[in-house]
mmCIF file of the C-alpha atoms, coordinates in Angstrom:
data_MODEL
# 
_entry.id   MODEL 
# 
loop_
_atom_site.group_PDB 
_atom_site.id 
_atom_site.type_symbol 
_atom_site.label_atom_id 
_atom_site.label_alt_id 
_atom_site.label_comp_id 
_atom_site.label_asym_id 
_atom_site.label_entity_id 
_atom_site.label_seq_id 
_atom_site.pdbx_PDB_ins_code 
_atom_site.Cartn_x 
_atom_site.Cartn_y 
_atom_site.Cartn_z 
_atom_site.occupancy 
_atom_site.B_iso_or_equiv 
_atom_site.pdbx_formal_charge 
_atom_site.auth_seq_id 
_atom_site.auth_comp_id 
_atom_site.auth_asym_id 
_atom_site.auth_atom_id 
_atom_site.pdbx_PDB_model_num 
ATOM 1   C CA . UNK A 1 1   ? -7.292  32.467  13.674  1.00 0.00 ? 1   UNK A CA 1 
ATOM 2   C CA . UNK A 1 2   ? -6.914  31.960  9.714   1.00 0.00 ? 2   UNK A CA 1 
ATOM 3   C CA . UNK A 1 3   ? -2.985  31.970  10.610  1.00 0.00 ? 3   UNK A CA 1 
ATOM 4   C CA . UNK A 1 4   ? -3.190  29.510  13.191  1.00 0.00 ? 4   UNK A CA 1 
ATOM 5   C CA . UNK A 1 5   ? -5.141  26.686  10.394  1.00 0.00 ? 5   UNK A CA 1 
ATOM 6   C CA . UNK A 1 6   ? -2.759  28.076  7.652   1.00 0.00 ? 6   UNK A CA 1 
ATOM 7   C CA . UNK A 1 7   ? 0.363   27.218  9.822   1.00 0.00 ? 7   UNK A CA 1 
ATOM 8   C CA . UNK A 1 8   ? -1.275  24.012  11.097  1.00 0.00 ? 8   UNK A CA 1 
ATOM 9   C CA . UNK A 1 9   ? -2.204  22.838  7.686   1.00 0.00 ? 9   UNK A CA 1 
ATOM 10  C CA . UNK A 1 10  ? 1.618   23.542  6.326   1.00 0.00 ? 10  UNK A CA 1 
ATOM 11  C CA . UNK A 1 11  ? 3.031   21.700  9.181   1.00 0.00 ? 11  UNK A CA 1 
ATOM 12  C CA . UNK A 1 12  ? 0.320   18.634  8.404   1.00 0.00 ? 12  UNK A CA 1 
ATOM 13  C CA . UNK A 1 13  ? 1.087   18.834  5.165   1.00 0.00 ? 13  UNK A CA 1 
ATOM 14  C CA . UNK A 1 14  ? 4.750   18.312  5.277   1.00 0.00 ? 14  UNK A CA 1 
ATOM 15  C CA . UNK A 1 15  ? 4.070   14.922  7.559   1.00 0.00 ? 15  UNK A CA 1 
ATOM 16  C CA . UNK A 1 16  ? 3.954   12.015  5.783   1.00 0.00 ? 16  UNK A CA 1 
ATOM 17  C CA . UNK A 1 17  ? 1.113   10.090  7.476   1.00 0.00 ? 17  UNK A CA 1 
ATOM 18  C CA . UNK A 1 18  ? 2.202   6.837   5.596   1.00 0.00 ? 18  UNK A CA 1 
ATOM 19  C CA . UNK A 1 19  ? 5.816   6.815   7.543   1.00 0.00 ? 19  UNK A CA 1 
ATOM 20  C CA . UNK A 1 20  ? 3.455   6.704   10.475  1.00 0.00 ? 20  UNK A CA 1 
ATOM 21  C CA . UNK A 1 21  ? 1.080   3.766   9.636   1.00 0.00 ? 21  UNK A CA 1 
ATOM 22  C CA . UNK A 1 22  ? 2.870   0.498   10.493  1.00 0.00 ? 22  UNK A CA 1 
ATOM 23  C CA . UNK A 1 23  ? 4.036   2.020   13.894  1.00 0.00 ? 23  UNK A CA 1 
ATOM 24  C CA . UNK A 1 24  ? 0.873   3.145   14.880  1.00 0.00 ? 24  UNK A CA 1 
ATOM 25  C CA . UNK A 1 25  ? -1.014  -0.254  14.129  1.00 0.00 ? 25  UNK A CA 1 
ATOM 26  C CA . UNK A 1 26  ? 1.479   -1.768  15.839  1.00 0.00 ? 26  UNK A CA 1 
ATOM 27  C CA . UNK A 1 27  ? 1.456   0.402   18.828  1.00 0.00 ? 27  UNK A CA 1 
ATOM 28  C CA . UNK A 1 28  ? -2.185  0.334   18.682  1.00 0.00 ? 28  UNK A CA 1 
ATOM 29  C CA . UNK A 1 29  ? -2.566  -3.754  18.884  1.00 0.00 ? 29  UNK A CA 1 
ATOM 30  C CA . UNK A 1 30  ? 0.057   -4.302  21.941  1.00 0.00 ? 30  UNK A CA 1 
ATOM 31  C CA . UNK A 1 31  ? -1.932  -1.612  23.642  1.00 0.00 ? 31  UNK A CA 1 
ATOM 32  C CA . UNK A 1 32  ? -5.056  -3.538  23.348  1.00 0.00 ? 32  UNK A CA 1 
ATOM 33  C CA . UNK A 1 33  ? -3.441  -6.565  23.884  1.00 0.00 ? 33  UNK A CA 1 
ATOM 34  C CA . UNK A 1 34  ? -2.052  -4.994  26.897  1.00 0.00 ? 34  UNK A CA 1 
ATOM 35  C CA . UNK A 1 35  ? -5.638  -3.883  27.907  1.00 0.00 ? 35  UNK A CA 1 
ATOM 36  C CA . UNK A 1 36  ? -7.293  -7.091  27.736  1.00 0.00 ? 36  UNK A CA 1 
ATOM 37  C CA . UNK A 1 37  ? -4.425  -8.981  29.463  1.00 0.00 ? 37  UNK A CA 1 
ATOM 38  C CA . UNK A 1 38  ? -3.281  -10.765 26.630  1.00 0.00 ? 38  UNK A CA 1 
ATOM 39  C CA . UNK A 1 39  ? 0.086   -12.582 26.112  1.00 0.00 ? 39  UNK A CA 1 
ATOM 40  C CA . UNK A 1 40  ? 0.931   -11.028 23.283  1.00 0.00 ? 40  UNK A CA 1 
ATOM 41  C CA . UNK A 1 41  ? 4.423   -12.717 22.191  1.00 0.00 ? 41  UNK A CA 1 
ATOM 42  C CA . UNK A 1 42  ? 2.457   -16.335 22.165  1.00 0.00 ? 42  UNK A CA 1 
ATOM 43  C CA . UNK A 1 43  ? -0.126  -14.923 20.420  1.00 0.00 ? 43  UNK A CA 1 
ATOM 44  C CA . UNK A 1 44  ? 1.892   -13.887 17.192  1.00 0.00 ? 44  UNK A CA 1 
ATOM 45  C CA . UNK A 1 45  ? 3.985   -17.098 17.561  1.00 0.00 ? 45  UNK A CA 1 
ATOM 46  C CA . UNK A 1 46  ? 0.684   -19.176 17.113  1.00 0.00 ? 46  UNK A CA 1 
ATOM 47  C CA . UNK A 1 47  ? -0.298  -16.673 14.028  1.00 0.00 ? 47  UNK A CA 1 
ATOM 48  C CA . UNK A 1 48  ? 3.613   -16.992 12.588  1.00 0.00 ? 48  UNK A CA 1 
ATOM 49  C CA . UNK A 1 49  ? 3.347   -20.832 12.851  1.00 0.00 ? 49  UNK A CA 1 
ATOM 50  C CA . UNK A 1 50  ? -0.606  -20.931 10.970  1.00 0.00 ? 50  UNK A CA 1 
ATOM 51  C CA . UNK A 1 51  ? 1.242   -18.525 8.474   1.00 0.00 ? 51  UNK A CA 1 
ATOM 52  C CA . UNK A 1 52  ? 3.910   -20.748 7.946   1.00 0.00 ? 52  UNK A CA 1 
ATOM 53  C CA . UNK A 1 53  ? 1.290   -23.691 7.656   1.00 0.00 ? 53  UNK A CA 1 
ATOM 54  C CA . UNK A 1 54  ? -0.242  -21.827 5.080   1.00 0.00 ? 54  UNK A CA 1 
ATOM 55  C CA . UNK A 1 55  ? 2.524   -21.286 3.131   1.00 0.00 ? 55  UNK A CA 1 
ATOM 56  C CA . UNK A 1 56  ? 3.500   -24.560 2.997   1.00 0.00 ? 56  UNK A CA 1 
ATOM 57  C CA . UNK A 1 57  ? 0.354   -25.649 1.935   1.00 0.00 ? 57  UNK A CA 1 
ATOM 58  C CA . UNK A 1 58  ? 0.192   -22.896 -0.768  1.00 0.00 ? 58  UNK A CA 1 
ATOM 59  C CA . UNK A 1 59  ? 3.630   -23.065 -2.207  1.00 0.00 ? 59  UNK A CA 1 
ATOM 60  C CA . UNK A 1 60  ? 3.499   -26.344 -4.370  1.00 0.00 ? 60  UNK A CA 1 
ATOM 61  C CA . UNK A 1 61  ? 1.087   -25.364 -6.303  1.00 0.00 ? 61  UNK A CA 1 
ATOM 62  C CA . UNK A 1 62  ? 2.074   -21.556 -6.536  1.00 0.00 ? 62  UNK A CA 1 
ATOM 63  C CA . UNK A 1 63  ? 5.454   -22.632 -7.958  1.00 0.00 ? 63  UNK A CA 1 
ATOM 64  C CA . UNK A 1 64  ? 4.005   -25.140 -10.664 1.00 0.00 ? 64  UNK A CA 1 
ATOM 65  C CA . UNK A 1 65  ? 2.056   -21.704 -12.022 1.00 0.00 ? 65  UNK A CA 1 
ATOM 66  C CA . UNK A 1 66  ? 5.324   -19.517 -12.211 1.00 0.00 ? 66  UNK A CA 1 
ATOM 67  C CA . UNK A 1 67  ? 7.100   -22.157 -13.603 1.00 0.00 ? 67  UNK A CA 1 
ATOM 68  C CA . UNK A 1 68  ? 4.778   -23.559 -16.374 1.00 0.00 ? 68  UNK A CA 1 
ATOM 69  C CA . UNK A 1 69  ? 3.811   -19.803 -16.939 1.00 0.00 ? 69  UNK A CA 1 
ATOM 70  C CA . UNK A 1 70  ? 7.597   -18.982 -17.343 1.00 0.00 ? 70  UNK A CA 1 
ATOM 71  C CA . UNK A 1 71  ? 7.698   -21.766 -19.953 1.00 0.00 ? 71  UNK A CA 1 
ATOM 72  C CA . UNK A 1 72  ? 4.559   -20.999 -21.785 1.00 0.00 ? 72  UNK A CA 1 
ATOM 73  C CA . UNK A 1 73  ? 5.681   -17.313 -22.164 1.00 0.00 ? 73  UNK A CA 1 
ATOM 74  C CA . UNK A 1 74  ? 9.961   -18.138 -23.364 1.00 0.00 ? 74  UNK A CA 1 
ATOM 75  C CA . UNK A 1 75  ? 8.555   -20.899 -25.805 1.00 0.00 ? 75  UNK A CA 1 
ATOM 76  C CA . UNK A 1 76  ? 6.804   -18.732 -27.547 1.00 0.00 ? 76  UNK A CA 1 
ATOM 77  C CA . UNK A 1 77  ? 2.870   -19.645 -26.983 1.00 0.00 ? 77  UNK A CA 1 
ATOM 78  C CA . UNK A 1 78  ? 1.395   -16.252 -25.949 1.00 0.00 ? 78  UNK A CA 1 
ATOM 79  C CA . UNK A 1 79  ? 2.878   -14.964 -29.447 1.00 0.00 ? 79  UNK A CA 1 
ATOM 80  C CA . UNK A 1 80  ? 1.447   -18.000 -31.188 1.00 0.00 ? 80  UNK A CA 1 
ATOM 81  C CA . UNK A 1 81  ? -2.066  -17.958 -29.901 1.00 0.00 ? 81  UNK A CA 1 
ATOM 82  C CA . UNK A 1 82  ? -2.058  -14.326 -30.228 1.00 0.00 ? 82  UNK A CA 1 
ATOM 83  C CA . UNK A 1 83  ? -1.900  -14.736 -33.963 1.00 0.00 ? 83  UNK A CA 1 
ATOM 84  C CA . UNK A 1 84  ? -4.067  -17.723 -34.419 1.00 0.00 ? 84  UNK A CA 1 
ATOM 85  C CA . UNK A 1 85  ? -6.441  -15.493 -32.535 1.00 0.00 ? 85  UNK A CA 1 
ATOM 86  C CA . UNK A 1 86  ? -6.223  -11.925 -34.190 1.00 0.00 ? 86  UNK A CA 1 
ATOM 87  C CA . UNK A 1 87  ? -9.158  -12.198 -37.110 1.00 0.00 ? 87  UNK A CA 1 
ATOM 88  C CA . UNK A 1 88  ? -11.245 -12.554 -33.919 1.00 0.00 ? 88  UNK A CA 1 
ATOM 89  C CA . UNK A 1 89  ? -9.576  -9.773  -32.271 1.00 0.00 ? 89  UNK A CA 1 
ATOM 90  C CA . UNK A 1 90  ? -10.034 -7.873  -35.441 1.00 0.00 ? 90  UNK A CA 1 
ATOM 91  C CA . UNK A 1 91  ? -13.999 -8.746  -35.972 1.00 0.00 ? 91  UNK A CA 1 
ATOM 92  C CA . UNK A 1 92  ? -14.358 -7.406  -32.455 1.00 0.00 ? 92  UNK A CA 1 
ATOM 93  C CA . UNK A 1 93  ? -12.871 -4.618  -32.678 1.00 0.00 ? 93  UNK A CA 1 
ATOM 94  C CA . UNK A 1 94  ? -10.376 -5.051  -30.521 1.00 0.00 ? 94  UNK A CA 1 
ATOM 95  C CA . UNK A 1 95  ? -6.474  -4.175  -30.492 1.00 0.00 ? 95  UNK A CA 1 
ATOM 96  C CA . UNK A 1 96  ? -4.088  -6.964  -31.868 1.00 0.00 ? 96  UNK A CA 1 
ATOM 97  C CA . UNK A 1 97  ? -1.748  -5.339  -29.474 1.00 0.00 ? 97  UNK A CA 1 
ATOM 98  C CA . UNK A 1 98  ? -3.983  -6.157  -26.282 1.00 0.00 ? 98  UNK A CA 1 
ATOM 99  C CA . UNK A 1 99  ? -4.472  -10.100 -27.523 1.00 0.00 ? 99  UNK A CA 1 
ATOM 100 C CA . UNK A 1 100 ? -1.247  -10.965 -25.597 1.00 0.00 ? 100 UNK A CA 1 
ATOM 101 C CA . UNK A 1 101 ? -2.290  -9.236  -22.295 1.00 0.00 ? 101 UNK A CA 1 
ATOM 102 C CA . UNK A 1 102 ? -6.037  -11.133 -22.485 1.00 0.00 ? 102 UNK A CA 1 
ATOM 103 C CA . UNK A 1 103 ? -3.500  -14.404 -23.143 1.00 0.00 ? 103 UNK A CA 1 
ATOM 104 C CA . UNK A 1 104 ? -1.254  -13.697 -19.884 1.00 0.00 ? 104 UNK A CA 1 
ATOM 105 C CA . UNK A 1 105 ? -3.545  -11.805 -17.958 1.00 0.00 ? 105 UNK A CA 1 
ATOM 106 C CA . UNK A 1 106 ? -5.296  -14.813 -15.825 1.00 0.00 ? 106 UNK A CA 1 
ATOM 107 C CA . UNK A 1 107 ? -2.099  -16.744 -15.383 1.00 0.00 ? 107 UNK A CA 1 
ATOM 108 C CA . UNK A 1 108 ? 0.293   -13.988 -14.480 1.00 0.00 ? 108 UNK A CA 1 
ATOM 109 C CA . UNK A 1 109 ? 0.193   -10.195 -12.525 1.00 0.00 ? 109 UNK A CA 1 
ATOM 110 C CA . UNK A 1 110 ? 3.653   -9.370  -13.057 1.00 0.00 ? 110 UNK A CA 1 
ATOM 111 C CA . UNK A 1 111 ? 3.876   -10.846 -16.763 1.00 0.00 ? 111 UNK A CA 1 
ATOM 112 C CA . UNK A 1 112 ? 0.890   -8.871  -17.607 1.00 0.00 ? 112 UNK A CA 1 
ATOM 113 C CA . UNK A 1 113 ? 1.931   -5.496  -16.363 1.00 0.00 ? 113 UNK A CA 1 
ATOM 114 C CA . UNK A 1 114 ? 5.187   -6.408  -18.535 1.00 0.00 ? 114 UNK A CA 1 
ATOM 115 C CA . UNK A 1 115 ? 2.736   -6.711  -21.405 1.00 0.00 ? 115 UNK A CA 1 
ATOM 116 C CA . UNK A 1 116 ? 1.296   -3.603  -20.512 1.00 0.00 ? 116 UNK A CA 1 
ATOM 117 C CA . UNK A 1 117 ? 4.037   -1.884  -20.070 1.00 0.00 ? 117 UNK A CA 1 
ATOM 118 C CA . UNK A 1 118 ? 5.295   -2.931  -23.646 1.00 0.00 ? 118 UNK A CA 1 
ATOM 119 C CA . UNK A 1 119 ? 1.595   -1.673  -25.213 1.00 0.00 ? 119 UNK A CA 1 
ATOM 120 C CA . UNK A 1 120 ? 2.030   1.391   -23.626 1.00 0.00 ? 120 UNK A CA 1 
ATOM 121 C CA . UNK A 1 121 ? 5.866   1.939   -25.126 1.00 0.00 ? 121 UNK A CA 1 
ATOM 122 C CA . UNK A 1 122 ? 4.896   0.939   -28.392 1.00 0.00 ? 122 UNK A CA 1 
ATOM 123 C CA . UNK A 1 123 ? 1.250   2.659   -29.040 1.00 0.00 ? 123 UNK A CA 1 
ATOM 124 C CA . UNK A 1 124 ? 1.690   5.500   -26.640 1.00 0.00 ? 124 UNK A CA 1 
ATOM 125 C CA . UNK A 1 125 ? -0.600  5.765   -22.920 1.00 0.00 ? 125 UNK A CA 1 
ATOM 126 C CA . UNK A 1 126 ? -3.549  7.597   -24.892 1.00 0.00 ? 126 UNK A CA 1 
ATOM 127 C CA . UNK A 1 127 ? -3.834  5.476   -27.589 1.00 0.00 ? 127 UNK A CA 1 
ATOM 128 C CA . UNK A 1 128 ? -6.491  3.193   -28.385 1.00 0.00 ? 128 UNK A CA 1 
ATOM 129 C CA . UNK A 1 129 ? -4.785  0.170   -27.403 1.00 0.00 ? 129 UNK A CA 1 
ATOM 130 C CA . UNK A 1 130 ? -3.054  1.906   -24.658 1.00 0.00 ? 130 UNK A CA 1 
ATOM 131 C CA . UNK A 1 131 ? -6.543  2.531   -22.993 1.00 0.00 ? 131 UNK A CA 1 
ATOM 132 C CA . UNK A 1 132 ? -7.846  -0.745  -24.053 1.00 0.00 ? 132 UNK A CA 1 
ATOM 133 C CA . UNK A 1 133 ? -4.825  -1.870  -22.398 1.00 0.00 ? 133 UNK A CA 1 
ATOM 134 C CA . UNK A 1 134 ? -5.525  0.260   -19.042 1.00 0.00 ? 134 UNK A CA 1 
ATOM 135 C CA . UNK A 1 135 ? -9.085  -0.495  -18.608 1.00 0.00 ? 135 UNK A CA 1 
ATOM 136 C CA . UNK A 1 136 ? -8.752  -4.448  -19.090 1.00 0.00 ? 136 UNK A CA 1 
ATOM 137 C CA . UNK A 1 137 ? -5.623  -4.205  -16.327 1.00 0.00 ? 137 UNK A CA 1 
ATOM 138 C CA . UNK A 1 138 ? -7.951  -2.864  -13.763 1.00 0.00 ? 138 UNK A CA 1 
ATOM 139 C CA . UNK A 1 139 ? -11.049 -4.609  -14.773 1.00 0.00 ? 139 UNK A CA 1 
ATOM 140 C CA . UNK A 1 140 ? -9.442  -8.583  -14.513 1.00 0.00 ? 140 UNK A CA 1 
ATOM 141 C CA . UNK A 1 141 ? -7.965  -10.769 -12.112 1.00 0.00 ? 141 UNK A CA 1 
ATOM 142 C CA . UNK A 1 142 ? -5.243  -13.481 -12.573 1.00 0.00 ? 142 UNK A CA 1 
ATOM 143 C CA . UNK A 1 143 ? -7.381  -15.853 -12.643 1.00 0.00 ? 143 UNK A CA 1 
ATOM 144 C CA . UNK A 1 144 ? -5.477  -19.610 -12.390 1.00 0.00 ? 144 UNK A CA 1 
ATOM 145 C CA . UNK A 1 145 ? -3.025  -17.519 -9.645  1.00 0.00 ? 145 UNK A CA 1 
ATOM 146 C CA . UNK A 1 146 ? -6.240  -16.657 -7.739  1.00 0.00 ? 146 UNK A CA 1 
ATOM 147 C CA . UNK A 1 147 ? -7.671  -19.907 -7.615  1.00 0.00 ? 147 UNK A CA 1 
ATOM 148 C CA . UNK A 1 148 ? -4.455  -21.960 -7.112  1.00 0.00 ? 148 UNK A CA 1 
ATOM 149 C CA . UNK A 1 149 ? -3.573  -20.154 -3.913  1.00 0.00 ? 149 UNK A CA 1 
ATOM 150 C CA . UNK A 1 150 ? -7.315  -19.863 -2.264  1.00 0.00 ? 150 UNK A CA 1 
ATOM 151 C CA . UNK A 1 151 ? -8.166  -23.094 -3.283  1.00 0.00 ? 151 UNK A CA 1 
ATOM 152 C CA . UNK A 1 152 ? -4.851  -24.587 -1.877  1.00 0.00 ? 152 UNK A CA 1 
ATOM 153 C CA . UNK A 1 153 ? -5.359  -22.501 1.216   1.00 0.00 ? 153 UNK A CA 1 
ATOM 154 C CA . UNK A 1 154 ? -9.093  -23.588 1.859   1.00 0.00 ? 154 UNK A CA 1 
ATOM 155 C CA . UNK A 1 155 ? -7.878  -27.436 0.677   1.00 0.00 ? 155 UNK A CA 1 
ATOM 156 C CA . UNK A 1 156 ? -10.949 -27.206 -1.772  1.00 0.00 ? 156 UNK A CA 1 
ATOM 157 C CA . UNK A 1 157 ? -9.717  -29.870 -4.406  1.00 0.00 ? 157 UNK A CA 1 
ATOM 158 C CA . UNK A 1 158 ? -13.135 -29.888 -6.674  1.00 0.00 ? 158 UNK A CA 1 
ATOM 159 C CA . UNK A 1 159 ? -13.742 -26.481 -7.987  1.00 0.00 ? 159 UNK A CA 1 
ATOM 160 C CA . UNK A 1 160 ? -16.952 -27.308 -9.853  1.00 0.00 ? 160 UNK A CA 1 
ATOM 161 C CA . UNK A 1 161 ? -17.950 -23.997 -12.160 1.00 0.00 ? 161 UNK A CA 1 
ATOM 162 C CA . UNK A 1 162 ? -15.221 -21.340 -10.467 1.00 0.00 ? 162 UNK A CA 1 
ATOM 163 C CA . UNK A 1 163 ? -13.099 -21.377 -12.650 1.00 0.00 ? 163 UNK A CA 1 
ATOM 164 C CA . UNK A 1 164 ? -15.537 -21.485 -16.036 1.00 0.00 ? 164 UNK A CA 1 
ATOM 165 C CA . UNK A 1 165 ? -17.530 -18.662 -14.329 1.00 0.00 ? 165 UNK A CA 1 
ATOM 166 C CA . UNK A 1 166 ? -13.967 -16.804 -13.852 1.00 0.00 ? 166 UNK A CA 1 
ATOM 167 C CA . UNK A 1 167 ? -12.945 -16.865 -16.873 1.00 0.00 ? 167 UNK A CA 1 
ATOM 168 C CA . UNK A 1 168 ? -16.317 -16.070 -18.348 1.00 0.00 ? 168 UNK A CA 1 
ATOM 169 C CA . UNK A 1 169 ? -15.941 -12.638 -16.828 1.00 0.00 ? 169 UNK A CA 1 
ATOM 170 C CA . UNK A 1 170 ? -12.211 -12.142 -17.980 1.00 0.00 ? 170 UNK A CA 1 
ATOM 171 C CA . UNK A 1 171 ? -13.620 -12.596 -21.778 1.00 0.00 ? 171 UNK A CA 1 
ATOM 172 C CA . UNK A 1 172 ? -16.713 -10.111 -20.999 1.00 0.00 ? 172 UNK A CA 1 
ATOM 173 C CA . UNK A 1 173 ? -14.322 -7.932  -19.183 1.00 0.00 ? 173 UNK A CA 1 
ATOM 174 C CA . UNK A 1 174 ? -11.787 -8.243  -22.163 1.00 0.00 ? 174 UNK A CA 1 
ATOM 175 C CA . UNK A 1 175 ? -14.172 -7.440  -24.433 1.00 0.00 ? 175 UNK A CA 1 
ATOM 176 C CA . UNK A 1 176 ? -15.876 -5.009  -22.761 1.00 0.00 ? 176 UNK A CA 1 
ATOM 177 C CA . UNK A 1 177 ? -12.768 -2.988  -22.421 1.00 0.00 ? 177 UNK A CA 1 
ATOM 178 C CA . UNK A 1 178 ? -12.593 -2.465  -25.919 1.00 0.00 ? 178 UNK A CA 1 
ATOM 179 C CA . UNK A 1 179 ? -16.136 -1.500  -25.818 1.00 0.00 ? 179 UNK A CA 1 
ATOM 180 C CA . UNK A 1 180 ? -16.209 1.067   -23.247 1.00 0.00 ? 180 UNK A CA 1 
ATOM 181 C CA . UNK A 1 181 ? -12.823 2.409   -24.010 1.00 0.00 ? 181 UNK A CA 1 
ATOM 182 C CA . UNK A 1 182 ? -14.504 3.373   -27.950 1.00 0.00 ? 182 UNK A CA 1 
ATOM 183 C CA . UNK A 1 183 ? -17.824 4.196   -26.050 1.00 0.00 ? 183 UNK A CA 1 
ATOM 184 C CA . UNK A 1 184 ? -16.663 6.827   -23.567 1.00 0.00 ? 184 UNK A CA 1 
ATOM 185 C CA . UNK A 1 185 ? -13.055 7.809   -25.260 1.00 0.00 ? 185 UNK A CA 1 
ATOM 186 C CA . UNK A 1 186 ? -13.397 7.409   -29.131 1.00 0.00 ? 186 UNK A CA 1 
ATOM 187 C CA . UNK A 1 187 ? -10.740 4.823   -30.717 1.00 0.00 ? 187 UNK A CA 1 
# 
């Protein structure tokens, strides 16, 4: 009997259940589309055409972000408020080297984890900043991103104290980083 669940495990093992997903869910919702008697080709054309609506709705304001983030990062203004705002960073303990990723952080995913990436080359993955670094990538959102696609989706046009409430937690979450990083790891 151990044989049989050592052989079964080795053969489970060597199956990659993630090759499998996508198949499966899709095999699994024309089945119960099938079951209830469902016309399942009109039904994905009506949720291809609200997708479409959606993006259409969405991209305007999506491509004014990338763009006037694009600008604000070649021009030269995360590396200028970064400076004006490192006797701050430094009264706080916190690492100069993590200022820019705070900066870019609510305005861009894929220009912070450049930041990131860039901390971790220069300081090294288990250093101080590095951890900093780590902790405030998985503890923040990007924030203006966020908000300009949800709100575009939804059509909300006032967003009364979201955005002020957001980005009060992305400063304690900045912040806090630092904190818990010297709290739990040492600096």
């Amino acid at each position: 009997m151990s044989l049989f669940f050592e052989n079964f495990t080795d053969i489970f093992a060597k199956i990659n259940i993630g090759d499998y997903a996508i198949p499966l869910i899709f095999g699994s919702v024309c089945i119960f589309g099938l079951v209830k008697k469902t016309d399942i080709f009109s039904e994905f054309i009506k949720g291809a055409e609200e997708g479409l609506t959606t993006v259409k709705d969405i991209f305007p304001s999506l491509m004014a972000l990338v763009v006037s983030v694009g600008m604000f990062r070649s021009c030269g203004g995360v590396e200028l408020i970064s400076s004006f705002l490192a006797p701050l960073s430094d009264f706080f303990g916190f690492p100069r080297e993590c200022t820019p990723l705070a900066i870019l952080r609510p305005f861009s995913g894929s220009g912070a984890v450049a930041v990131f990436e860039s901390i971790l080359g220069s300081s090294g993955a288990d250093s101080f900043a590095g951890r900093v670094a780590s902790v405030m990538l998985g503890s923040s959102e990007t924030t203006f991103y966020t908000l300009a696609v949800y709100f575009a989706a939804t059509k909300v046009k006032k967003t009364r104290y979201a955005l002020a409430a957001a980005l009060v937690g992305d400063l304690c979450g900045w912040f806090l980083s630092g904190w818990a990083v010297r709290l739990f790891l040492g600096s």
